[in-house]
C-alpha positions as CSV (number, residue, x, y, z in Angstrom):
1,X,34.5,22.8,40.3
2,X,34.2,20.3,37.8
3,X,33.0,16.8,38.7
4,X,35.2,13.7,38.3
5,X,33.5,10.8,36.2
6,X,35.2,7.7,36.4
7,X,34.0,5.1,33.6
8,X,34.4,1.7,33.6
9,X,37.3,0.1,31.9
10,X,38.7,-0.2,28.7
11,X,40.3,3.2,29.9
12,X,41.8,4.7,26.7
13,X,43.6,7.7,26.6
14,X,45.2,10.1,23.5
15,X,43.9,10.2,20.2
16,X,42.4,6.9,20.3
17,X,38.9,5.6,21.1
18,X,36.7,3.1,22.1
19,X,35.3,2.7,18.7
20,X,38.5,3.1,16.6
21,X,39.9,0.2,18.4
22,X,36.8,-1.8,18.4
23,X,36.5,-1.5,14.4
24,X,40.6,-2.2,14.0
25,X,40.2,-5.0,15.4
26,X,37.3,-5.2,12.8
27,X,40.0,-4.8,10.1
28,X,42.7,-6.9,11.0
29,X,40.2,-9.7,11.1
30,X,39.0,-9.2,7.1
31,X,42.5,-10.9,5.9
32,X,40.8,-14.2,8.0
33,X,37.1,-13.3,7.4
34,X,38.3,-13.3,3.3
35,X,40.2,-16.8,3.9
36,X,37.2,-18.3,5.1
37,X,34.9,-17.1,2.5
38,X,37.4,-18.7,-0.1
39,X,37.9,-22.1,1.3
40,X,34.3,-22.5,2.9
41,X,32.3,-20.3,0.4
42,X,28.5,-20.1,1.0
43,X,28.2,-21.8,4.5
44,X,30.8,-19.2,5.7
45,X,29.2,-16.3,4.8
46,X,25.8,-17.4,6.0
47,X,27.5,-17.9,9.7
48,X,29.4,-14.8,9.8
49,X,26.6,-12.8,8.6
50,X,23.7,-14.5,10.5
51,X,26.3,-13.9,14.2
52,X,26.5,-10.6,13.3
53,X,23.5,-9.5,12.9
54,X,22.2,-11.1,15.9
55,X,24.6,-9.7,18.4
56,X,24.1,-6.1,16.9
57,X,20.5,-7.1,17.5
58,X,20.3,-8.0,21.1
59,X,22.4,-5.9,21.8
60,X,20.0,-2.9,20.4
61,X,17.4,-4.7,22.2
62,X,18.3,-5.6,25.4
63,X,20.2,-2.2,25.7
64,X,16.4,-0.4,24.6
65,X,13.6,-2.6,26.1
66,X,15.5,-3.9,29.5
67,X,17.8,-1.0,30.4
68,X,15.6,1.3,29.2
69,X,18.4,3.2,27.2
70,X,17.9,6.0,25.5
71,X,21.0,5.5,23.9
72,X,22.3,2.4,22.4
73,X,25.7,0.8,22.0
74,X,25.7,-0.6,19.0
75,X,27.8,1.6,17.4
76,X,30.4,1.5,19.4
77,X,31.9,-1.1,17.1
78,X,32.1,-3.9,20.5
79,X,28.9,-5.7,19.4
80,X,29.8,-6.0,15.7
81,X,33.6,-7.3,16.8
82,X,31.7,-10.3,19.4
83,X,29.8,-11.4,16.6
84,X,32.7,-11.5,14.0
85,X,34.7,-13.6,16.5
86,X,31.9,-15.7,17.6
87,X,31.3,-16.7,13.7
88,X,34.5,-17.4,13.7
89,X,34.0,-20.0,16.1
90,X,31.7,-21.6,14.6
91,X,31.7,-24.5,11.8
92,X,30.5,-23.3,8.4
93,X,27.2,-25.9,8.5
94,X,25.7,-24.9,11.3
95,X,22.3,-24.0,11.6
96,X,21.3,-20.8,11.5
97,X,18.5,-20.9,14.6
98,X,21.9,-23.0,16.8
99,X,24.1,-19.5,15.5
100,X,21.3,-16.8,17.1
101,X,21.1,-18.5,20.1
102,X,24.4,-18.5,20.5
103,X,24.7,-14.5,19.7
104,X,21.8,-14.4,22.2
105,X,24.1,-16.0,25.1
106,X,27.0,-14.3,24.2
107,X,25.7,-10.8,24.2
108,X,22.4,-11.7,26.9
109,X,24.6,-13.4,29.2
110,X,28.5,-13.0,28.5
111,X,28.2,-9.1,28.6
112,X,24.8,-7.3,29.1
113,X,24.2,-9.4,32.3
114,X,26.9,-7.4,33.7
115,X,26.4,-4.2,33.1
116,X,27.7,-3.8,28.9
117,X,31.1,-3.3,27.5
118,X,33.7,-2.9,30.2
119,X,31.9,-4.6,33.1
120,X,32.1,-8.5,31.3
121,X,34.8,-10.4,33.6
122,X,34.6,-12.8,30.5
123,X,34.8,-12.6,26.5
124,X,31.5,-12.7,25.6
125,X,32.3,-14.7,21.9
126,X,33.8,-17.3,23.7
127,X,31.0,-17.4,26.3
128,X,28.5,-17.8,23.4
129,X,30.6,-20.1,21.7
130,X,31.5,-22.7,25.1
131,X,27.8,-22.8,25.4
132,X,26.9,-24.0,22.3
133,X,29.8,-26.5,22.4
134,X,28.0,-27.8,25.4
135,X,24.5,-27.7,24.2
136,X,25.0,-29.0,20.9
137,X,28.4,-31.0,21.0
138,X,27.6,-32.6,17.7
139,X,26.7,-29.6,15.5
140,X,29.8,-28.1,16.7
141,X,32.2,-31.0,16.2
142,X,31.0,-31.6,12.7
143,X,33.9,-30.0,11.0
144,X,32.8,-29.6,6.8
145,X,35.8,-30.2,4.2
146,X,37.3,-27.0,3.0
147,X,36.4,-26.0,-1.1
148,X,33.0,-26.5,-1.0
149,X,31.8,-23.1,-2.1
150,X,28.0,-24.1,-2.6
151,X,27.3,-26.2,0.3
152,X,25.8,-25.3,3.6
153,X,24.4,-27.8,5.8
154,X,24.8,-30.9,3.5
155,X,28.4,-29.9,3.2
156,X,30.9,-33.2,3.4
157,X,32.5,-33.6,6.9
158,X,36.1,-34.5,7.5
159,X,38.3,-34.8,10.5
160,X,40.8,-32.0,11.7
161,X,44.4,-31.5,12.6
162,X,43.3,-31.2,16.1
163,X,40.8,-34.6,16.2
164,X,44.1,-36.8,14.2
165,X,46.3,-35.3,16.9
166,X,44.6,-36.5,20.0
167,X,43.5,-39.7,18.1
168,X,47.1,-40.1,18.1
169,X,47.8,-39.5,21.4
170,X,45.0,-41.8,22.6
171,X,45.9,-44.5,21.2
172,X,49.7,-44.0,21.0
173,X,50.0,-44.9,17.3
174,X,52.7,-42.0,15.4
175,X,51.7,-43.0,12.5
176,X,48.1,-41.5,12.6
177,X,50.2,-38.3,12.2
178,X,50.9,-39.2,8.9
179,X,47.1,-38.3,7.9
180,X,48.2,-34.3,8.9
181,X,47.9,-31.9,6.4
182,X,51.3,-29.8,5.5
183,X,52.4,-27.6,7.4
184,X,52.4,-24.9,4.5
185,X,48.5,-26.3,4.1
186,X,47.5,-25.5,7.7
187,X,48.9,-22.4,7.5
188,X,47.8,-21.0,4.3
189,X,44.2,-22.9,5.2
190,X,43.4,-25.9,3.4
191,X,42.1,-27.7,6.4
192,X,38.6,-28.3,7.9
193,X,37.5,-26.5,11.0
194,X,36.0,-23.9,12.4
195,X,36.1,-20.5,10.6
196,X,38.8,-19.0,12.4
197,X,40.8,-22.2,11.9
198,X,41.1,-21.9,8.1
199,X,44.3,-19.6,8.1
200,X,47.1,-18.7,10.3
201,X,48.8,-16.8,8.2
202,X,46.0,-14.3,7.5
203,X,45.2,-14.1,11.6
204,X,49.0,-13.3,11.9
205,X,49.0,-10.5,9.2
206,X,45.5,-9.0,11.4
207,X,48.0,-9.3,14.1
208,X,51.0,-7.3,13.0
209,X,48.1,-4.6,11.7
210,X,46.8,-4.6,15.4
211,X,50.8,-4.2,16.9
212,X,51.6,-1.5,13.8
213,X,48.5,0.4,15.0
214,X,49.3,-0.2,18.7
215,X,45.7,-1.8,19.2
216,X,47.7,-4.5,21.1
217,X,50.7,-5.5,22.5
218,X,52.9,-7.7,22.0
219,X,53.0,-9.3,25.5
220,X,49.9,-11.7,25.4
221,X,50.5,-13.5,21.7
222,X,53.9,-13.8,22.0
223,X,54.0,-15.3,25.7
224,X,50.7,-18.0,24.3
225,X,52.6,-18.6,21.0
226,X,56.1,-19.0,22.7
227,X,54.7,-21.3,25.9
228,X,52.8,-23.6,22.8
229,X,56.2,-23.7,21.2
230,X,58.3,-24.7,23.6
231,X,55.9,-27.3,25.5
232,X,54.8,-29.0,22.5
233,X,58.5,-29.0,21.6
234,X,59.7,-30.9,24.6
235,X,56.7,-33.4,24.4
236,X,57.5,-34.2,20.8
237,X,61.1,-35.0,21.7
238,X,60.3,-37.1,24.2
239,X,57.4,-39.1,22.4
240,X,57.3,-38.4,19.0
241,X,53.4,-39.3,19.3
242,X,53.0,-35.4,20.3
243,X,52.6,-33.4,17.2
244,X,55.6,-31.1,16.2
245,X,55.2,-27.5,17.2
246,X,54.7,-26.2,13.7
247,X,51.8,-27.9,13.4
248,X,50.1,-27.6,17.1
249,X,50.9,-23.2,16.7
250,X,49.1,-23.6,12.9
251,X,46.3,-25.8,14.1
252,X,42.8,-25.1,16.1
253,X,41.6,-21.8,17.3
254,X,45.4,-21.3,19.0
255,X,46.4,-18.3,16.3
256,X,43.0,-16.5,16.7
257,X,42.7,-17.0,20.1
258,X,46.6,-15.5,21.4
259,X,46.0,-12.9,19.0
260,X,42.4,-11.7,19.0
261,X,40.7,-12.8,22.1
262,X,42.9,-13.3,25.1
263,X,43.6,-9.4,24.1
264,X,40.5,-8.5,24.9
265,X,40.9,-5.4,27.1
266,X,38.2,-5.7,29.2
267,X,39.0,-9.3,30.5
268,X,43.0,-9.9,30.3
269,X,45.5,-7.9,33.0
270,X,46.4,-4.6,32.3
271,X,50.4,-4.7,33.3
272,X,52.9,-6.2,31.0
273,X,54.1,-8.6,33.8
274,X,50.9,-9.8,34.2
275,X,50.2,-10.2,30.7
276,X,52.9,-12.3,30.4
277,X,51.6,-14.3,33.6
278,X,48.5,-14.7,32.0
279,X,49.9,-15.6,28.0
280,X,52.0,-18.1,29.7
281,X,49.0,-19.6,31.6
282,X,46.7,-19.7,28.9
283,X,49.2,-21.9,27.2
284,X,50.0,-24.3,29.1
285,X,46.2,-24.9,30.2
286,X,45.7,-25.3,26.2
287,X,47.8,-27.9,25.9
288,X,46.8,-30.1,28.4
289,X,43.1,-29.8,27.8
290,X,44.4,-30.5,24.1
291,X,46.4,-33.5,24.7
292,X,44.3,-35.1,28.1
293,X,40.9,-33.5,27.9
294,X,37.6,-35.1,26.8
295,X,37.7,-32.1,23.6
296,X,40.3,-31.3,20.7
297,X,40.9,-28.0,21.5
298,X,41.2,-26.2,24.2
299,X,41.9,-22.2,23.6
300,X,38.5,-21.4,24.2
301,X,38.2,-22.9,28.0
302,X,41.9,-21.4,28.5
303,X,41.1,-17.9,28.1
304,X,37.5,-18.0,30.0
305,X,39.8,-19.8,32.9
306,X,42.3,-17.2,32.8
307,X,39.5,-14.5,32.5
308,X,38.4,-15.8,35.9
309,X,42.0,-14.9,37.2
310,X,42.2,-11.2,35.6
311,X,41.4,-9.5,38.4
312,X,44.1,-11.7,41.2
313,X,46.6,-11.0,38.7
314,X,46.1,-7.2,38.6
315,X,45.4,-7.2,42.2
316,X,49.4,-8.8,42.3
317,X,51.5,-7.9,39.6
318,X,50.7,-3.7,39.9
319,X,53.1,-2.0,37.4
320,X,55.7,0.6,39.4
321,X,53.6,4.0,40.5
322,X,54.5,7.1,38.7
323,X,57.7,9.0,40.8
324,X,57.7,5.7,43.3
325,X,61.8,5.0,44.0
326,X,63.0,1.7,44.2
């Protein structure tokens, strides 16, 4: 008789793979990765290259010289995909020693401390990435101007849709709003920011690649996107000092985040109720750290909250068992 091995989640069954879905993901973020080489040139590719690399190599590391692994994991595509999406957190000046420390928390502590892929209860890239937002608040709140293909660290700075929005708010003055970029700017790109904050229309196209390929659902983006809309709707109608909705969905990490990290398998529920649950969660949390909390945006310490509650929410919102009657 054959032994049953049970592995730790993401369980994934038919044709697909742990490694095909890491590396679509992979694809469906070059649309956004080739945005942000356009509008922030040099300093981009110098982030997105120097996070990768680290995570791939403390993951090799750790996974070799503490677990004592024969076998690495590297190649499983999960290490390349936290460093992609921990660059894209990033601004495009920052240092390169500030980047590998934060690949070295995100892989170190957001997912080797547990065990690897499948055991993290949170996204690593946004463990790595709220750390270094802690640490070093100023590096990480210097946002450089987009165009400046040549500079890295000396780029010129500029404020962001997200800092003239809650400027606004705090001092109740509308016409602050003014200073926005267009709408069609925010969501083509041309606006300072992090990396992943350069384009919402390329992070949507990754996201109708990931639904086409059935990498994702729809359940999560569409219950974040649709709780942003409508809240920031009903705010802006009643004070018009709230930013309208087409420019809080275009603005901040919000596109990236509803479509490429509170998807995460390992960390979000697994029934469609309780995605739902936890889209509409993570949305509402986002705006009210936006709009009231001490930082400009607030996707980031959304999901890692809602992360936290993955497991309650499985443990209550159990989809129907195969043959059960009603």
């Amino acid at each position: 008789m054959n032994k049953l091995v049970l592995s730790l989640s993401p369980h994934v069954h038919g044709g697909d793979s742990v490694e095909k879905n890491m590396y679509g993901v992979c694809i469906a973020l070059l649309p956004a990765l080739l945005a942000s080489f356009y509008f922030f040139g040099l300093g981009a590719v110098i982030v997105e290259a120097t996070s990768v690399l680290a995570c791939v190599f403390f993951e090799w590391a750790i996974t070799k010289f503490l677990f004592k692994r024969e076998r690495t994991t590297i190649c499983d595509g999960s290490a390349v995909l936290t460093g992609l999406l921990l660059g894209f957190n990033l601004p495009s000046n920052l240092p390169i020693w500030i980047i590998v420390l934060g690949a070295l928390f995100a892989i170190g502590v957001g997912k080797m401390s547990f065990g690897g892929l499948g055991a993290n209860p949170f996204n690593p890239a946004l463990v790595g990435r709220v750390f270094l937002l802690i640490s070093f608040p100023q590096q990480m709140t210097t946002w450089p101007v987009s165009g400046q293909l040549t500079s890295y660290v000396d780029a010129e700075t500029g404020a962001t849709p997200l800092s003239i929005m809650q400027q606004a708010i705090a001092t109740k003055d509308v016409s602050l709003l003014n200073d926005l970029p267009s709408s069609i700017d925010m969501l083509i790109g041309q606006t300072g920011g992090s990396l992943g904050e350069v384009s919402a229309l390329c992070l949507l196209i990754g996201c109708v690649y990931m639904l086409w390929r059935k990498i994702i659902t729809w359940h999560i983006p569409v219950s974040i996107l649709g709780t942003v809309f409508v809240l920031s709707l009903l705010l802006h109608l009643v004070d018009p000092v709230y930013a309208a909705p087409q420019y809080v969905l275009a603005s901040g990490g919000l596109m990236l985040g509803a479509c490429f990290m509170a998807t995460d398998y390992v960390t979000s529920p697994m029934s469609h109720k309780g995605q739902i649950l936890y889209g509409v969660c993570i949305g509402v949390l986002t705006l009210v750290i936006r709009n009231w909390g001490a930082y400009p945006e607030g996707m980031s310490f959304a999901i890692l909250i809602m992360n936290a509650f993955t497991p309650l929410i499985n443990t209550y919102c159990k989809p129907k068992r195969f043959g059960e009657a009603k």
